[in-house]
matplotlib code that plots the C-alpha trace (Angstrom):
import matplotlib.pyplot as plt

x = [-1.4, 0.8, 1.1, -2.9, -2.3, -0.2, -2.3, -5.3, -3.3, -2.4, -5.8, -6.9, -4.4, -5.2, -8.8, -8.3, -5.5, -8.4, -10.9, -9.2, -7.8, -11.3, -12.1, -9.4, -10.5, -13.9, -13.0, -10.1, -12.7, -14.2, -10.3, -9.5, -12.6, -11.6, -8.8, -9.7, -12.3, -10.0, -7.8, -10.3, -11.9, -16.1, -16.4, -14.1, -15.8, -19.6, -18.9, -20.5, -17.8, -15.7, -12.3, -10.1, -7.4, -7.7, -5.2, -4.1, -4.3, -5.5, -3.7, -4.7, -8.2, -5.9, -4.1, -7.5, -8.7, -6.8, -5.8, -9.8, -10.7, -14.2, -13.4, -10.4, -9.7, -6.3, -7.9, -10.9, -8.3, -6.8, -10.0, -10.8, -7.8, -7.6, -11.2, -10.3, -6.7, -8.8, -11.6, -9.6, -7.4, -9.8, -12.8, -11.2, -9.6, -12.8, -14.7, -11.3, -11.7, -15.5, -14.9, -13.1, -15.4, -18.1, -15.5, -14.3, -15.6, -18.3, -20.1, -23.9, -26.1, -23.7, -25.8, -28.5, -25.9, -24.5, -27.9, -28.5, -25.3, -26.7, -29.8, -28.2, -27.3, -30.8, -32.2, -31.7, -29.8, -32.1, -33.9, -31.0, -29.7, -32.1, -31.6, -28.0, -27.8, -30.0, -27.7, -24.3, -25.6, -27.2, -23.4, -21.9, -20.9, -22.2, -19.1, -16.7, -14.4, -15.1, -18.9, -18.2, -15.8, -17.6, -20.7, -18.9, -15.9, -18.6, -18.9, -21.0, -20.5, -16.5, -17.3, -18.9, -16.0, -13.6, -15.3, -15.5, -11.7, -11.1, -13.9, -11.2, -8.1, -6.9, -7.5, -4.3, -2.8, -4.6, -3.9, -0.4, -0.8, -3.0, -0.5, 2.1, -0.6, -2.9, -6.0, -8.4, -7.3, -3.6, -4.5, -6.1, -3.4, -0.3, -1.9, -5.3, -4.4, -0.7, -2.3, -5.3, -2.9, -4.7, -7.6, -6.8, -5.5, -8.1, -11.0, -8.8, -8.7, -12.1, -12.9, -10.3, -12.4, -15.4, -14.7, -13.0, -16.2, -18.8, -21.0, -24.0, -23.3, -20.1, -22.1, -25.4, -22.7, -20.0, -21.8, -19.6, -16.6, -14.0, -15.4, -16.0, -14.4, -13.0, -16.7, -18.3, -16.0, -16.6, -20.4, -19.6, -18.7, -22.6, -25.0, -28.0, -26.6, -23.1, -21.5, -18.0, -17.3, -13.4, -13.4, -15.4, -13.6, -10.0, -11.1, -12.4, -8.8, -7.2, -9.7, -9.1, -5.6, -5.1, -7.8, -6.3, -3.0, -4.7, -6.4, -3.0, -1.3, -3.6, -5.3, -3.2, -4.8, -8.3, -8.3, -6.4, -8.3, -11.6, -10.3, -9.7, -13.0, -15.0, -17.0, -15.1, -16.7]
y = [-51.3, -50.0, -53.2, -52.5, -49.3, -50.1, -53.0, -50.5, -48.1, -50.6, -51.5, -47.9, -47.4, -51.1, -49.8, -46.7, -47.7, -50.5, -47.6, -45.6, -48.2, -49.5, -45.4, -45.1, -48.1, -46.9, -43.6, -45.1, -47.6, -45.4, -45.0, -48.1, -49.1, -46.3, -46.9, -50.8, -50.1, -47.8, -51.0, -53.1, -53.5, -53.8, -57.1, -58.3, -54.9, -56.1, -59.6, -60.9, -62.5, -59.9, -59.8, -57.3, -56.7, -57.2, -60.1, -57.7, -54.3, -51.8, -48.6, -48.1, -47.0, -43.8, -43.1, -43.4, -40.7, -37.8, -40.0, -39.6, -36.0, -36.0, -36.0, -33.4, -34.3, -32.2, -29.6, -29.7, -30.2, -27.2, -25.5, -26.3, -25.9, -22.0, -21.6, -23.2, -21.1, -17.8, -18.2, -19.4, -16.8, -13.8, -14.8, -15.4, -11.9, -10.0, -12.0, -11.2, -7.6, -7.2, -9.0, -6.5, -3.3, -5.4, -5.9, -2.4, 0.5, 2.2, 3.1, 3.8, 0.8, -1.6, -3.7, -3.8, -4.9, -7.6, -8.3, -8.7, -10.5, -13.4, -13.3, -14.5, -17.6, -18.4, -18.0, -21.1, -21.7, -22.7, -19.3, -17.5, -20.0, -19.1, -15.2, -15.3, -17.6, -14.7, -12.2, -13.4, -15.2, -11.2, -10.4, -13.0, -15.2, -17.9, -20.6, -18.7, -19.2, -15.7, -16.3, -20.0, -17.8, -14.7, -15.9, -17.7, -14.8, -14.1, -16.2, -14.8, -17.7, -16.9, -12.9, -14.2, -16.1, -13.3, -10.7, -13.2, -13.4, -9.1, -8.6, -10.6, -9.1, -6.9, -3.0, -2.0, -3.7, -0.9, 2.1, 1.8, 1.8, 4.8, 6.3, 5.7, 7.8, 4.3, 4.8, 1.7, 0.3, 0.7, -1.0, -3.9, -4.4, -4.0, -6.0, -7.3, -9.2, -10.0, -11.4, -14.1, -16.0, -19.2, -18.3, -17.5, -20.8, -22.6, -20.5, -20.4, -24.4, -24.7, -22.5, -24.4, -27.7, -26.2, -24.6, -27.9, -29.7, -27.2, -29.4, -27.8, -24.3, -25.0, -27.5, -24.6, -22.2, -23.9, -25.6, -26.1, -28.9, -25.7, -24.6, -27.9, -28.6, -32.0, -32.7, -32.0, -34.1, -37.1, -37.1, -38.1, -41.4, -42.1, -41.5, -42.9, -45.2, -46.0, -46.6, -46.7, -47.7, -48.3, -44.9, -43.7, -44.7, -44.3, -40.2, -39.8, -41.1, -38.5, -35.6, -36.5, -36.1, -32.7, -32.5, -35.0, -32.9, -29.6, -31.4, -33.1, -29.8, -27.3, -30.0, -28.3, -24.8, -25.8, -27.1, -23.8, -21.6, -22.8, -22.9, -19.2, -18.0, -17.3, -21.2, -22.8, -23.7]
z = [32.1, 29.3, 27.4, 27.5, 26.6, 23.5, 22.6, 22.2, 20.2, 18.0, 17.3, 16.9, 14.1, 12.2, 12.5, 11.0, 8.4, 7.5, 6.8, 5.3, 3.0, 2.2, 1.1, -0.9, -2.7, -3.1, -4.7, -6.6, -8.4, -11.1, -12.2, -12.3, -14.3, -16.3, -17.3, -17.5, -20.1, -22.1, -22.9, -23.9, -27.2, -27.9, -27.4, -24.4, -22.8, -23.6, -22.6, -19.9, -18.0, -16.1, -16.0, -13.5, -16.7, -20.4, -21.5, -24.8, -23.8, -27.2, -26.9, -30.2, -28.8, -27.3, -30.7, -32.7, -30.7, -32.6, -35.8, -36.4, -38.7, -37.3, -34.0, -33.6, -29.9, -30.4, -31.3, -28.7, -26.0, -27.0, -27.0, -23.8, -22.0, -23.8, -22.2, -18.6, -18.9, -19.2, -17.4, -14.3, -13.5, -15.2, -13.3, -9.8, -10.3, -10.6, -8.0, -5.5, -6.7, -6.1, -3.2, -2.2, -2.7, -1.3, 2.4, 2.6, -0.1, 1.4, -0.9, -1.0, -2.0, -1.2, 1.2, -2.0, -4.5, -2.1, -2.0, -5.3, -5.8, -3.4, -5.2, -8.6, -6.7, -6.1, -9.9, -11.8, -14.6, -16.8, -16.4, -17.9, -20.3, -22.9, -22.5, -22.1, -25.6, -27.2, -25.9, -26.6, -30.3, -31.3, -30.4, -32.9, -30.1, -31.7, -32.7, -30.9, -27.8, -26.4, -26.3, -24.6, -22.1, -21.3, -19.6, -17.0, -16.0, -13.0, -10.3, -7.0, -4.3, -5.1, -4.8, -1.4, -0.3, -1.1, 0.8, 4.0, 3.5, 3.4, 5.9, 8.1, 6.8, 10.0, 9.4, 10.8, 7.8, 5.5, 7.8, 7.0, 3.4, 3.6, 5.8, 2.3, 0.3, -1.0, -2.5, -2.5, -5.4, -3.9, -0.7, -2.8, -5.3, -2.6, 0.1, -0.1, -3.3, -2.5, 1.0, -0.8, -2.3, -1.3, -1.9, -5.6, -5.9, -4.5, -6.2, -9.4, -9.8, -9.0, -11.9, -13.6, -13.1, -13.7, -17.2, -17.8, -17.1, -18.5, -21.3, -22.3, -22.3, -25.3, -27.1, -27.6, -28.5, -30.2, -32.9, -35.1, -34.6, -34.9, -31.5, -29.8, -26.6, -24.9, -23.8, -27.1, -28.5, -26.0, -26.8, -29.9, -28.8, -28.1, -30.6, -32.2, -34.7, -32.9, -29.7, -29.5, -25.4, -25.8, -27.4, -24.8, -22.2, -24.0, -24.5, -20.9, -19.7, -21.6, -20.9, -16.7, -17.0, -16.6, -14.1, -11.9, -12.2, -11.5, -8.3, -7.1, -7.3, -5.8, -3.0, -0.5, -1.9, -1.7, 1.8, 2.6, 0.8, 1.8, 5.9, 5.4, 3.6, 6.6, 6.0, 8.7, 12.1]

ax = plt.figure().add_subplot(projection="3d")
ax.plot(x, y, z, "-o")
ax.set_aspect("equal")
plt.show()
């Protein structure tokens, strides 16, 4: 019976050691071809015959990248990680702060504005896109980085998520501090904040990844190559008289790095974060 036993487990583990393996391989495709591509030059990558690895391998498609003027990679990398750097941390603290006064301020109205905060989440983008642009360009936005960062310092589905996580946070925990003499914004700053630290993390690389990925919003704004970010520049690759795939491919390496960093460091703070919002069954 236990050699029946084992010889079940064993098959149970094979089973899932073999799924998981084929997953992995699934998701790890799109990098592989990636990075494949990037190596390549234009005509062993339009060929028709396929091959798993080029036989000469062209780094020079990754040093073209920021030898070219027109393109300014450096500088659009730089440009888009200041925007991610600020918008990150700056718009995860105001949604963990309004959070905040949403949980545990009673104020009068709050219900409505919670209301209204939920609301914004069901209005399309595209309806504001046009009247935000108007806004921020009458401002002299317009080819800056403040007016690609602004816009975006507000997130609602994170100011959701933050007030699950304080609506949670035990009470007793903020009696003592009022006991000390805390006002609210004591009580927030000395032990609500101090106490979401993974949800900063997790909400903060999200916003990370999603300033990082942001493409139409900096390329209505940031016109002009001084304000372009890594995405702008990456469009560049594809136009209407030229397509440059190894390029292509060579600058979408480069511009995945640091988001494949950010995700391998935080994972742990995402899963965490997310576990603790109020989403979990």
């Amino acid at each position: 019976m236990s050699t029946a036993r084992g010889l079940s487990r064993t098959v149970r583990l094979s089973a899932r050691g073999l799924l998981l393996g084929l997953l992995m391989t699934v998701f790890l495709m799109p990098f592989y071809l990636m990075l494949r591509n990037a190596l390549m030059d234009s005509e062993a990558l339009t060929s028709p015959g396929w091959t798993w690895w080029p036989s000469t391998m062209h780094f020079e498609n990754f040093t073209s990248l920021f030898n070219d003027p027109a393109l300014a990679m450096g500088r659009s990398l730089t440009n888009s990680l200041l925007i991610a750097a600020i918008t990150a941390p700056v718009s995860t603290l105001i949604a963990s702060a309004a959070g905040y006064a949403f949980a545990r301020i009673p104020v009068p109205g709050r219900g409505v504005l919670l209301a209204l905060v939920v609301a914004t989440l069901m209005i399309p983008g595209s309806v504001t896109f046009v009247p935000t642009f108007v806004v921020v360009g009458s401002m002299g936005g317009v080819n800056t980085l403040w007016g690609i960062i602004v816009p975006g310092l507000f997130n609602p589905f994170a100011v959701l998520l933050f007030r699950n996580f304080y609506l949670q946070l035990p009470a007793e925990i903020e009696e003592a501090g009022r006991l000390d003499g805390l006002g609210w914004f004591g009580l927030y700053r000395r032990i609500a904040l101090p106490s979401s630290g993974a949800m900063l993390a997790s909400l903060g690389a999200l916003a990370f990844i999603d300033s990082w990925n942001s493409f139409l919003w900096p390329l209505v704004i940031g016109q002009d190559p001084s304000a372009w970010t890594a995405q702008i520049a990456l469009s560049t690759f594809l136009t209407a008289q030229t397509i440059n795939l190894p390029g292509l491919f060579a600058g979408a390496v480069v511009t995945i790095t640091p988001l494949v960093v950010m995700f391998l460091v935080a994972q742990r703070y995402i899963v965490e974060g997310i576990a603790t919002s109020g989403l979990k069954g």
